[in-house]
Jmol script that loads the backbone (N, CA, C; Angstrom):
load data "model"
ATOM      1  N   UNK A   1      14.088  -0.168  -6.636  1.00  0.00           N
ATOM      2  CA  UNK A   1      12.664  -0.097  -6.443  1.00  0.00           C
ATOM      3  C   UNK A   1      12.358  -0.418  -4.979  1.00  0.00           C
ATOM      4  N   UNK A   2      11.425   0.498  -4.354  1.00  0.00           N
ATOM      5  CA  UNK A   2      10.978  -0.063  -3.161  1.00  0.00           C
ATOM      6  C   UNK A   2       9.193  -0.406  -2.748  1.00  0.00           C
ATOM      7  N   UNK A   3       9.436  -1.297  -2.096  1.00  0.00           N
ATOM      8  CA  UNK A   3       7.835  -1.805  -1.920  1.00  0.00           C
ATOM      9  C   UNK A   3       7.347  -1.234  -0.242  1.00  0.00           C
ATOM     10  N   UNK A   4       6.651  -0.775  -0.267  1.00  0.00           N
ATOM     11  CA  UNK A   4       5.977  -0.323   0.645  1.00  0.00           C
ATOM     12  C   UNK A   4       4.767  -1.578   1.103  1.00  0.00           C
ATOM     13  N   UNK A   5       4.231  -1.518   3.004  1.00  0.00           N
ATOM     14  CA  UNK A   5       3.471  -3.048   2.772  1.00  0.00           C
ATOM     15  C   UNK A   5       3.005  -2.129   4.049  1.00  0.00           C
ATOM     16  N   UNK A   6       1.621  -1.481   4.202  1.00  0.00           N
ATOM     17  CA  UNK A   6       1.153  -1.463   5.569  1.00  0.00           C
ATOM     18  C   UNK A   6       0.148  -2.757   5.640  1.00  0.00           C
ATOM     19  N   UNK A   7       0.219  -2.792   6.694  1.00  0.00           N
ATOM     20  CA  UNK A   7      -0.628  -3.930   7.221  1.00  0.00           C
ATOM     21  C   UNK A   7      -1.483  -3.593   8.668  1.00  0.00           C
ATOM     22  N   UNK A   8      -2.896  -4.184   8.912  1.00  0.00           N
ATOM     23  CA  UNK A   8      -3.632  -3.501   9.746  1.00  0.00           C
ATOM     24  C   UNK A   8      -4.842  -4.840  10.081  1.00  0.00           C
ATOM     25  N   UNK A   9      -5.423  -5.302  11.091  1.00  0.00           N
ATOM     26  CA  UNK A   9      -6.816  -5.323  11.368  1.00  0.00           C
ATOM     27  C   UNK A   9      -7.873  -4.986  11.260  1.00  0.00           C
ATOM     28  N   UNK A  10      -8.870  -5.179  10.333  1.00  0.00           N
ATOM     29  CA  UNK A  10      -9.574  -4.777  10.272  1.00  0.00           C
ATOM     30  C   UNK A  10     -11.344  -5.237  10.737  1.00  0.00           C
ATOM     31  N   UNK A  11     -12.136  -4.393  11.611  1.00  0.00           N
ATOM     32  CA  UNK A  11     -13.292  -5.269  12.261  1.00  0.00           C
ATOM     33  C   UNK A  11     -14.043  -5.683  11.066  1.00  0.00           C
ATOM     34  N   UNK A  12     -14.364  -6.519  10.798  1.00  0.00           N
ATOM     35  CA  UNK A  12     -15.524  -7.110   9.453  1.00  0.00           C
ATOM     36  C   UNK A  12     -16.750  -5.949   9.248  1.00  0.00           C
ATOM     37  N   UNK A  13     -17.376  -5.085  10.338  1.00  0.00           N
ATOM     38  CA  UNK A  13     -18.109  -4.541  10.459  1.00  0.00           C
ATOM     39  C   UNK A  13     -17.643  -3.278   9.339  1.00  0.00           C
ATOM     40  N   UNK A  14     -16.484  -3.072   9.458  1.00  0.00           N
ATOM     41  CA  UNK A  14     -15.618  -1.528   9.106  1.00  0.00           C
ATOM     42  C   UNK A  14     -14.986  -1.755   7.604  1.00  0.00           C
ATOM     43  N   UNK A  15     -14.622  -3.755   6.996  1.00  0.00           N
ATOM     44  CA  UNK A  15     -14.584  -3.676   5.684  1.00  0.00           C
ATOM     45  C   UNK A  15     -14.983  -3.004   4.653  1.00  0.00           C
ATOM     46  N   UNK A  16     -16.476  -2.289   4.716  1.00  0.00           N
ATOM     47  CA  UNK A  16     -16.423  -1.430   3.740  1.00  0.00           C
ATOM     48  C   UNK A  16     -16.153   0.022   3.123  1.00  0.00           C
ATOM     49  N   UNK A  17     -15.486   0.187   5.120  1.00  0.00           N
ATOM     50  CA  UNK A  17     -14.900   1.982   4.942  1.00  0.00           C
ATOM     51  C   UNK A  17     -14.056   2.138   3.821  1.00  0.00           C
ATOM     52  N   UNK A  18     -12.955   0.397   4.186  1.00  0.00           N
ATOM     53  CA  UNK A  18     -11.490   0.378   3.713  1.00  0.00           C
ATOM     54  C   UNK A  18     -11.549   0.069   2.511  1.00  0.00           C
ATOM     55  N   UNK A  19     -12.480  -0.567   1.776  1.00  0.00           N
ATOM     56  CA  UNK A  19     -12.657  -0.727   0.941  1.00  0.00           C
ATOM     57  C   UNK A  19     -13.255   0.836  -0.020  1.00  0.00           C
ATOM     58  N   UNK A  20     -14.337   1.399   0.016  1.00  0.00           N
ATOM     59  CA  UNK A  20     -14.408   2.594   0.415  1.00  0.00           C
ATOM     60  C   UNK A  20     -13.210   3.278  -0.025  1.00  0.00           C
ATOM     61  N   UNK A  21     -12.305   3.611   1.026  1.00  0.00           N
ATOM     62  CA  UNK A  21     -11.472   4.279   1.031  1.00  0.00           C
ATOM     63  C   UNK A  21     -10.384   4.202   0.452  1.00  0.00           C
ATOM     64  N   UNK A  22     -10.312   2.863  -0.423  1.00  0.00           N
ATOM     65  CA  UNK A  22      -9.603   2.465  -1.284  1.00  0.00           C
ATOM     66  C   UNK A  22      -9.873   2.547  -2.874  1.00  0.00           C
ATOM     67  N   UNK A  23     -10.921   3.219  -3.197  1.00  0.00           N
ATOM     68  CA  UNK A  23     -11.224   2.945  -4.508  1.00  0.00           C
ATOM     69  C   UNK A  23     -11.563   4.706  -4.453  1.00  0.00           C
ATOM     70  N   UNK A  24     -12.163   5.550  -3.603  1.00  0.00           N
ATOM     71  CA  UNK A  24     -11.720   6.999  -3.683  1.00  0.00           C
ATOM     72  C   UNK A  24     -10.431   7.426  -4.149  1.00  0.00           C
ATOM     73  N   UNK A  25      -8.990   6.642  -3.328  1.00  0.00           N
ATOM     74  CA  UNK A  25      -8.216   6.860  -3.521  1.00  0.00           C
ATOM     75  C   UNK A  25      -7.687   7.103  -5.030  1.00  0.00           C
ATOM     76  N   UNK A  26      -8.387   6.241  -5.860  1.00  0.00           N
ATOM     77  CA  UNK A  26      -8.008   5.658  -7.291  1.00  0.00           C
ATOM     78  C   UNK A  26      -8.213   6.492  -7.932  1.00  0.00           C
ATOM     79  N   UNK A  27      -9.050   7.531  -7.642  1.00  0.00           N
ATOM     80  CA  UNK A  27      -9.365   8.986  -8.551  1.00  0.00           C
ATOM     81  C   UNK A  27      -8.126   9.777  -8.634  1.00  0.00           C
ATOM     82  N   UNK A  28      -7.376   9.742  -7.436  1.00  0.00           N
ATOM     83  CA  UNK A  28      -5.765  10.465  -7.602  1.00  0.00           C
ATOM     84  C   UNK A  28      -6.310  11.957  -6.744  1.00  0.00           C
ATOM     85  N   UNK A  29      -5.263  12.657  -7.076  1.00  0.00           N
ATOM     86  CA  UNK A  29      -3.681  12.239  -7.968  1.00  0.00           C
ATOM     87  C   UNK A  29      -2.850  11.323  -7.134  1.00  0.00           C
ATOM     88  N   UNK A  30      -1.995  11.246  -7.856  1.00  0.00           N
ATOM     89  CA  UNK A  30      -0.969   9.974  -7.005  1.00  0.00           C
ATOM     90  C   UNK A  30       0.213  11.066  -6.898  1.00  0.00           C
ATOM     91  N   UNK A  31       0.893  10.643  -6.139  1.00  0.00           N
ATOM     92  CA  UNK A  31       2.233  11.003  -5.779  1.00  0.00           C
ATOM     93  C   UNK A  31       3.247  10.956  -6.907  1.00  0.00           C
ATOM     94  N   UNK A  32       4.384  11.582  -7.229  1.00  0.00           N
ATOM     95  CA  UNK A  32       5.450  11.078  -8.200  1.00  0.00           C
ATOM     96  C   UNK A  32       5.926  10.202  -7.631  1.00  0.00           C
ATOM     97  N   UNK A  33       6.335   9.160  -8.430  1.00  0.00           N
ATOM     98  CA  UNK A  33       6.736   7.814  -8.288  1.00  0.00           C
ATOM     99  C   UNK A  33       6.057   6.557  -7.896  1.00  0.00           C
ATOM    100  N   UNK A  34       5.233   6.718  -7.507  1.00  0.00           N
ATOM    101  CA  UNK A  34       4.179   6.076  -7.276  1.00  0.00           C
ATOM    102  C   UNK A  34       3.917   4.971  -8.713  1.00  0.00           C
ATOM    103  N   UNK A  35       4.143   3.774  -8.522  1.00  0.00           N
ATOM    104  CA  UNK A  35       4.366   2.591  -9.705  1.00  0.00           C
ATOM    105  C   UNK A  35       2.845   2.071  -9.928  1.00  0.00           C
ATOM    106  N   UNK A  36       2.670   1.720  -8.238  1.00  0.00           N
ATOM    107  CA  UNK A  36       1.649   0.821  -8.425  1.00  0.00           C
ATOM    108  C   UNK A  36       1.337   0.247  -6.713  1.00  0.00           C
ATOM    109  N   UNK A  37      -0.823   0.119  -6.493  1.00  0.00           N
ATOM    110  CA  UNK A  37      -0.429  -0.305  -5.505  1.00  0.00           C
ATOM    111  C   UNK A  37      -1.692  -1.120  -5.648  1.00  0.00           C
ATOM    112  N   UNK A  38      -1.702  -2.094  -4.396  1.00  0.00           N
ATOM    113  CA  UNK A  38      -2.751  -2.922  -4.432  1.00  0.00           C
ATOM    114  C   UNK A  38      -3.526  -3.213  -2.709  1.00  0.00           C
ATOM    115  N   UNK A  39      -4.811  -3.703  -2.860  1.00  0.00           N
ATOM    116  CA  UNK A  39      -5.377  -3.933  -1.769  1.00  0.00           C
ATOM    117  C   UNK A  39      -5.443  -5.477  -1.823  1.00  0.00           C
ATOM    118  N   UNK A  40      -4.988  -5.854  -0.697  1.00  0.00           N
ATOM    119  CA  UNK A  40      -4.684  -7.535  -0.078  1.00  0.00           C
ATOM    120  C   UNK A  40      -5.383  -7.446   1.244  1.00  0.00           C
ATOM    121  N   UNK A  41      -6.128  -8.877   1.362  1.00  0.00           N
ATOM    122  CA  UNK A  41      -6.402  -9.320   2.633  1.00  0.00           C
ATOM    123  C   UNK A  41      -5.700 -10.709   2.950  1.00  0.00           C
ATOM    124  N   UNK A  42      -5.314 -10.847   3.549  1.00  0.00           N
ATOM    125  CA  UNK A  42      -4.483 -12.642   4.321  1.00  0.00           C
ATOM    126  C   UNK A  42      -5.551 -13.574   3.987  1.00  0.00           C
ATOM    127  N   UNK A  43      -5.675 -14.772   3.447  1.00  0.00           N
ATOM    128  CA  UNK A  43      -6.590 -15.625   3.054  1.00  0.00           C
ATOM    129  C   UNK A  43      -6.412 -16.701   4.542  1.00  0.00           C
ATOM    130  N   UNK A  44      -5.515 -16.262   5.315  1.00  0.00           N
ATOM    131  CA  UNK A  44      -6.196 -17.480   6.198  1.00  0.00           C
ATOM    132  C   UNK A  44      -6.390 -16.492   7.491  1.00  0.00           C
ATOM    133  N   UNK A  45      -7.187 -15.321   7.088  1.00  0.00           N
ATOM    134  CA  UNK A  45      -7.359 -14.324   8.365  1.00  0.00           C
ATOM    135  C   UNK A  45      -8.288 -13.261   7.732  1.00  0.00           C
ATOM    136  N   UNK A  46      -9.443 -13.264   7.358  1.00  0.00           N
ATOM    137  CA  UNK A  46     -10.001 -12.693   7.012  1.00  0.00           C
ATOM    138  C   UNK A  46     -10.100 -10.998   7.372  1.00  0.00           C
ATOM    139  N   UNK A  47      -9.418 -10.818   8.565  1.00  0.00           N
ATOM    140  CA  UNK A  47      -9.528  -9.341   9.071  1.00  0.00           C
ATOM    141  C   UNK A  47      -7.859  -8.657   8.343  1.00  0.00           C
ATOM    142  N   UNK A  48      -7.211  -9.664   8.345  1.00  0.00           N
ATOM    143  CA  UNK A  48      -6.008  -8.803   8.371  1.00  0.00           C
ATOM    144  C   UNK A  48      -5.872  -8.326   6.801  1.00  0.00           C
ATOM    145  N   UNK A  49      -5.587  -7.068   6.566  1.00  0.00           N
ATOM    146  CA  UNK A  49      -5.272  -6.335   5.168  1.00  0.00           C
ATOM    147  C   UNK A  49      -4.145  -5.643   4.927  1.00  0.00           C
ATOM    148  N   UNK A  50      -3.932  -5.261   3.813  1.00  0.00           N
ATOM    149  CA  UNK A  50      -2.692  -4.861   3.803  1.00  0.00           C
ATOM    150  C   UNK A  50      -2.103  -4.115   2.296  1.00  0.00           C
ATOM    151  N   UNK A  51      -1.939  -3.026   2.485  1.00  0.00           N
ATOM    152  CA  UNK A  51      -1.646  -2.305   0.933  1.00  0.00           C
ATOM    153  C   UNK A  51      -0.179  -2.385   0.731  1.00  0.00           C
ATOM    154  N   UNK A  52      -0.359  -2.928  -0.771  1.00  0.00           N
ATOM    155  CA  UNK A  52       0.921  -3.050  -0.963  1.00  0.00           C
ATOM    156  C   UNK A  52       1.485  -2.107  -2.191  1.00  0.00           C
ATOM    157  N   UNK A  53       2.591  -1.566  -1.934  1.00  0.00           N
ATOM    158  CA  UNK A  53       2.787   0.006  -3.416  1.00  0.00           C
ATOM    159  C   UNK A  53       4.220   0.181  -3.383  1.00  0.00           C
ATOM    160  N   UNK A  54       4.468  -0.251  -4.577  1.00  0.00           N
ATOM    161  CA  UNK A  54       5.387   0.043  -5.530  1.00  0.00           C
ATOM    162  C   UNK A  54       6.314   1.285  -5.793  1.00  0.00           C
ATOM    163  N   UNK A  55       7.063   1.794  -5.254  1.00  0.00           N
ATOM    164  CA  UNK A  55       8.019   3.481  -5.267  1.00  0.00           C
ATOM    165  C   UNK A  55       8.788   2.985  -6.284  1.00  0.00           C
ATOM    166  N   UNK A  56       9.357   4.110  -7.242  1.00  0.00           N
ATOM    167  CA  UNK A  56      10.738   3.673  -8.113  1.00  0.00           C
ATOM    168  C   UNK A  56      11.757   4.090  -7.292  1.00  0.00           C
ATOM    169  N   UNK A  57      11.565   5.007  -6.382  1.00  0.00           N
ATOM    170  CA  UNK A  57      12.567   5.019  -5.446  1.00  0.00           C
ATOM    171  C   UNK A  57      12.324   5.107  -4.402  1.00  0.00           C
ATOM    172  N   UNK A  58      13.638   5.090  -3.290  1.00  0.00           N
ATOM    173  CA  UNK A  58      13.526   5.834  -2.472  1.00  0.00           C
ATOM    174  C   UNK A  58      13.189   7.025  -1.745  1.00  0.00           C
ATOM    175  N   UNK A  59      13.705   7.929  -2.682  1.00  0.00           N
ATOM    176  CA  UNK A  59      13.340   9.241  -3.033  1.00  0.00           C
ATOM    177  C   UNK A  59      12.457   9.413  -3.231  1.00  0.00           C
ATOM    178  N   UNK A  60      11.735   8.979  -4.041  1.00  0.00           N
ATOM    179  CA  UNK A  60      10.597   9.366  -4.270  1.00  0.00           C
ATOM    180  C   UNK A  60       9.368   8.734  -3.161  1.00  0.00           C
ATOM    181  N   UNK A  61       9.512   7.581  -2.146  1.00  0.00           N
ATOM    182  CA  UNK A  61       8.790   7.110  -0.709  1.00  0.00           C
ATOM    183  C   UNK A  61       9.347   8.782   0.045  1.00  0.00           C
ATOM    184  N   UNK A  62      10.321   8.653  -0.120  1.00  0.00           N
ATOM    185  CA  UNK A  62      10.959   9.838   1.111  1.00  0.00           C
ATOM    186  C   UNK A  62       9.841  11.327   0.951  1.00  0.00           C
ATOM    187  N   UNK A  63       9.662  11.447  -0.699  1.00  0.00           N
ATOM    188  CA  UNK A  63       9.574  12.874  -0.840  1.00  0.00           C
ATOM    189  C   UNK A  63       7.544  12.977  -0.165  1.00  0.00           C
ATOM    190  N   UNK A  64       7.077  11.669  -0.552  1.00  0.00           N
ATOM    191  CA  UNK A  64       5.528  11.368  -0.391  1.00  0.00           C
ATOM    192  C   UNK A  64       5.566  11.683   1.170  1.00  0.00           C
ATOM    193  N   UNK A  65       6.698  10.957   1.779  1.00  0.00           N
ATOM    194  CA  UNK A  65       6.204  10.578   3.418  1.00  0.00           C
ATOM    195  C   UNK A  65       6.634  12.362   4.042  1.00  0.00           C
ATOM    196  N   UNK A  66       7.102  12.761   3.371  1.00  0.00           N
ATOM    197  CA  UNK A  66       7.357  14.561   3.841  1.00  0.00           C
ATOM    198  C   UNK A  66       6.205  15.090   3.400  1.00  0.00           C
ATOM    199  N   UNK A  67       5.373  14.961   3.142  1.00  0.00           N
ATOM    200  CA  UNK A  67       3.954  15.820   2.916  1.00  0.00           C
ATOM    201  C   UNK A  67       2.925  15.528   3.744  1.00  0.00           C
ATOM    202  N   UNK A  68       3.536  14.682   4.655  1.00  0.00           N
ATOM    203  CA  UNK A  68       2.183  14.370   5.801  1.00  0.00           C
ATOM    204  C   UNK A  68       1.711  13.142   5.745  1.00  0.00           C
ATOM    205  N   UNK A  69       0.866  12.996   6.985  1.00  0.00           N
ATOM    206  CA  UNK A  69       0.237  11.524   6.683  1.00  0.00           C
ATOM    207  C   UNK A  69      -0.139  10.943   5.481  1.00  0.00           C
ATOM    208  N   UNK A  70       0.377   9.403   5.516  1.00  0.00           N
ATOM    209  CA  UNK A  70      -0.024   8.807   3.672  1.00  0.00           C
ATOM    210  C   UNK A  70      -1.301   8.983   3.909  1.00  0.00           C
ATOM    211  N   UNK A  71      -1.443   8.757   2.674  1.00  0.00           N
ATOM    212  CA  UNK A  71      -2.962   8.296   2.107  1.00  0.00           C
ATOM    213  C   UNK A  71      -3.597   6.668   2.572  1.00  0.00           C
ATOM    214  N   UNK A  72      -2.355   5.947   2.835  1.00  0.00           N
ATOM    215  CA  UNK A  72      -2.371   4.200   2.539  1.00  0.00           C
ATOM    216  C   UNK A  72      -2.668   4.319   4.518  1.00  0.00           C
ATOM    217  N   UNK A  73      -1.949   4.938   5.036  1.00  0.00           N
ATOM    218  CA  UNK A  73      -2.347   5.290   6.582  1.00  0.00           C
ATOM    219  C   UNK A  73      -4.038   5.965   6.794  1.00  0.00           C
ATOM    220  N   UNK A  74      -4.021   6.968   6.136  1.00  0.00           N
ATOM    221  CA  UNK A  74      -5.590   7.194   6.482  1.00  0.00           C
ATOM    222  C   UNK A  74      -6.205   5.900   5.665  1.00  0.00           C
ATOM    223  N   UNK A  75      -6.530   5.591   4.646  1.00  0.00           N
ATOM    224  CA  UNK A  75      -7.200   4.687   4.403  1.00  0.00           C
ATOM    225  C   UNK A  75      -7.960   3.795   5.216  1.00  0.00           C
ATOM    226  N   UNK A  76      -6.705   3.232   6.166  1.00  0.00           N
ATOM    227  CA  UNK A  76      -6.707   2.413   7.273  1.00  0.00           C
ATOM    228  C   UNK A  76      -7.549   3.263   8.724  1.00  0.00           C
ATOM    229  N   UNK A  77      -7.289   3.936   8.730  1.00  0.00           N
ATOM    230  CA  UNK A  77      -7.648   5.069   9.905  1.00  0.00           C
ATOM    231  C   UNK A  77      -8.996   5.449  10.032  1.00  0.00           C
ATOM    232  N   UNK A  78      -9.856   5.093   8.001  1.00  0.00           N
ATOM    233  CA  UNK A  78     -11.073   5.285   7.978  1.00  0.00           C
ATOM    234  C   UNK A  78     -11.852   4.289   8.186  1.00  0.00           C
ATOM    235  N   UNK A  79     -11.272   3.289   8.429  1.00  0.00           N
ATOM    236  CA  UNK A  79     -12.041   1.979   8.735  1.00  0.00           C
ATOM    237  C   UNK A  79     -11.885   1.481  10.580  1.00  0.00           C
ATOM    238  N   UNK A  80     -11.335   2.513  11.056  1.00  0.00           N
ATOM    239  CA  UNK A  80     -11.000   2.487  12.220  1.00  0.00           C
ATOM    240  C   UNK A  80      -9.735   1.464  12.577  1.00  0.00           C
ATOM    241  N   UNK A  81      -8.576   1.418  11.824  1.00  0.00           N
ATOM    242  CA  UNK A  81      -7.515   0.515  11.954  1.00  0.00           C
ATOM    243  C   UNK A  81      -6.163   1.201  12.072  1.00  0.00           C
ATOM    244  N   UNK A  82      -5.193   0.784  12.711  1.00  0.00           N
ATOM    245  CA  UNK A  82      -4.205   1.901  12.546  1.00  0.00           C
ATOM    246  C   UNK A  82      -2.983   0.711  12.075  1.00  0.00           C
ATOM    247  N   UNK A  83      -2.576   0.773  11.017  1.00  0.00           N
ATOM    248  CA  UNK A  83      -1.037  -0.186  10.599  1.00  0.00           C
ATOM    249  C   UNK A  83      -0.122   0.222  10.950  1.00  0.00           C
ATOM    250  N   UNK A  84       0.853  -1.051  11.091  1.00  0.00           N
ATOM    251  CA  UNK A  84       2.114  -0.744  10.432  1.00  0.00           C
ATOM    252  C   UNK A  84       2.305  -0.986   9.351  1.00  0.00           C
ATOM    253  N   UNK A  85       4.018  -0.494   9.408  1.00  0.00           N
ATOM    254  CA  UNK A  85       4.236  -0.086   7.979  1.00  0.00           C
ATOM    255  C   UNK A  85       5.892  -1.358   7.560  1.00  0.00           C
ATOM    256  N   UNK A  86       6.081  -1.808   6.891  1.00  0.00           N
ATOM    257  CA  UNK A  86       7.112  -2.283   6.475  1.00  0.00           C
ATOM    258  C   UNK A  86       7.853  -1.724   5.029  1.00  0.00           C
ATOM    259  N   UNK A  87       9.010  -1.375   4.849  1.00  0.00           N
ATOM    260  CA  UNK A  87       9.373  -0.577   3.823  1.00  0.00           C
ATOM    261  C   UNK A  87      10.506  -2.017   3.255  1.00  0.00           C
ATOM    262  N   UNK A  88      10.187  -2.248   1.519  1.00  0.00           N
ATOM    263  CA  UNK A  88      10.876  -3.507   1.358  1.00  0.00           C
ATOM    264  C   UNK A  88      11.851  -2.756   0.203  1.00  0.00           C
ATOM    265  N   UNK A  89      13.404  -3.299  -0.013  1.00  0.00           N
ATOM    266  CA  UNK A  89      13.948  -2.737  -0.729  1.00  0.00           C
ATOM    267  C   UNK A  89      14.441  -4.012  -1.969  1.00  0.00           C
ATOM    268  N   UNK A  90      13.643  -3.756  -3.591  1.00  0.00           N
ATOM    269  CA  UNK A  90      13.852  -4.758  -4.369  1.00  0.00           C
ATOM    270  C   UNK A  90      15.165  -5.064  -4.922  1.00  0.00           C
ATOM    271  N   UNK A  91      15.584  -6.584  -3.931  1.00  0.00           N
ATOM    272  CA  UNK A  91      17.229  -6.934  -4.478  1.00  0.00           C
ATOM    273  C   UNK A  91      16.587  -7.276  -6.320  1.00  0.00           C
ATOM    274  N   UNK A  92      15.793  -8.335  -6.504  1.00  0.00           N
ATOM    275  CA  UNK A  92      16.335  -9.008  -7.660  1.00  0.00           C
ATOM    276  C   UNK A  92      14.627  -9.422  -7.828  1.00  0.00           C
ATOM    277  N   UNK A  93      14.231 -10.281  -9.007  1.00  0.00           N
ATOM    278  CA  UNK A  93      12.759 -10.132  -9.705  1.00  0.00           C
ATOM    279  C   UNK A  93      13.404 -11.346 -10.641  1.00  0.00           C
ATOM    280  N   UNK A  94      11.793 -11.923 -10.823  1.00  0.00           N
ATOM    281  CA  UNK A  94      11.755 -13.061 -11.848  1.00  0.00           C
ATOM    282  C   UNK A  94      10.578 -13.021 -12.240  1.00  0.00           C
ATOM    283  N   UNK A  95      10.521 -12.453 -13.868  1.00  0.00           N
ATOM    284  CA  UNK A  95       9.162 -11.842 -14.601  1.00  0.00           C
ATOM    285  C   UNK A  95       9.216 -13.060 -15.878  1.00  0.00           C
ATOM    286  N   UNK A  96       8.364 -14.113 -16.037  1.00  0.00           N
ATOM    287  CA  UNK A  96       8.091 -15.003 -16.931  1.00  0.00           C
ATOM    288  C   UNK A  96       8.416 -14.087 -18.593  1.00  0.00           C
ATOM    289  N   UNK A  97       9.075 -14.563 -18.719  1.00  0.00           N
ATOM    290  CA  UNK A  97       8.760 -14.078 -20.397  1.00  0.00           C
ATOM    291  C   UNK A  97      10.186 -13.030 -20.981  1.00  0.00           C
ATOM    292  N   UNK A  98      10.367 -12.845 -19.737  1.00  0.00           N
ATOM    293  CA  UNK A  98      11.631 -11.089 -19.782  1.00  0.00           C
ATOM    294  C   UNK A  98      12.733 -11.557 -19.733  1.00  0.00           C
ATOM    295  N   UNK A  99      14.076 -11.593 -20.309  1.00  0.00           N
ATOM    296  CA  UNK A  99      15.250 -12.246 -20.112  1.00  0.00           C
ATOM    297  C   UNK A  99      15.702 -11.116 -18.974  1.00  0.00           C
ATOM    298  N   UNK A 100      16.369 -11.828 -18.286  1.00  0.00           N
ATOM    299  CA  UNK A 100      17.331 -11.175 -17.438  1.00  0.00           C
ATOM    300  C   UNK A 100      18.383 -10.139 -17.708  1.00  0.00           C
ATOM    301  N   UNK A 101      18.457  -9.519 -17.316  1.00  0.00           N
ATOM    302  CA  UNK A 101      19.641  -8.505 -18.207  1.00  0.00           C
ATOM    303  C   UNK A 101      21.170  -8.745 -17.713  1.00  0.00           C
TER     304      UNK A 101
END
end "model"
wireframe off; spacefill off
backbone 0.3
color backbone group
C-alpha cells in the first residue's frame, strides 16, 4: 500500500477555495485504486494543509500520475498554493481489534 501526502501553505484568505475544491472533488470519479483520502491542516500552523490518499499500489499511484496533473495538485493550485508531494510506502499497520496475520 502506498500513502501519498501533498502538503502546501495556504493564505487564510484562500481556505475556502481549498476547501471548495476539496469537497467538488468528492463527486468523482476517482481514479482506480484510489483507497481513500483525507483533508488535514497542522494544528500548530493553521495555514499549513495537506492531503493525505491511500493507493493499493504502486501501480496504480503510477497509472493516476500518467494522466496528467493530480487532482490533489490542482486542488492546491485553486487556492493559490503549490505543494509538495511525499510518496510513503506501507511497511507494517496496527488496527485495534484485527489480529495480525
Amino acid at each position: 500500500m502506498i500513502l501519498t501526502v501533498l502538503e502546501a501553505r495556504v493564505a487564510a484568505d484562500r481556505e475556502a477555495d481549498l476547501r471548495a475544491a476539496y469537497r467538488e472533488a468528492a463527486a468523482g470519479p476517482f481514479p482506480p485504486g484510489l483507497l481513500r483520502s483525507s483533508l488535514y491542516r497542522l494544528t500548530t500552523d493553521a495555514a499549513v494543509w495537506h492531503i493525505a490518499t491511500r493507493w493499493e499500489s504502486r501501480a496504480a499511484l503510477d497509472a493516476m500520475r500518467g494522466q496528467g496533473t493530480p487532482r490533489g495538485v490542482l486542488m492546491f493550485r485553486a487556492a493559490g498554493a503549490e505543494p509538495t508531494l511525499s510518496v510513503l510506502e506501507l511497511v507494517d499497520e496496527l488496527v485495534p481489534g484485527r489480529p495480525k496475520p
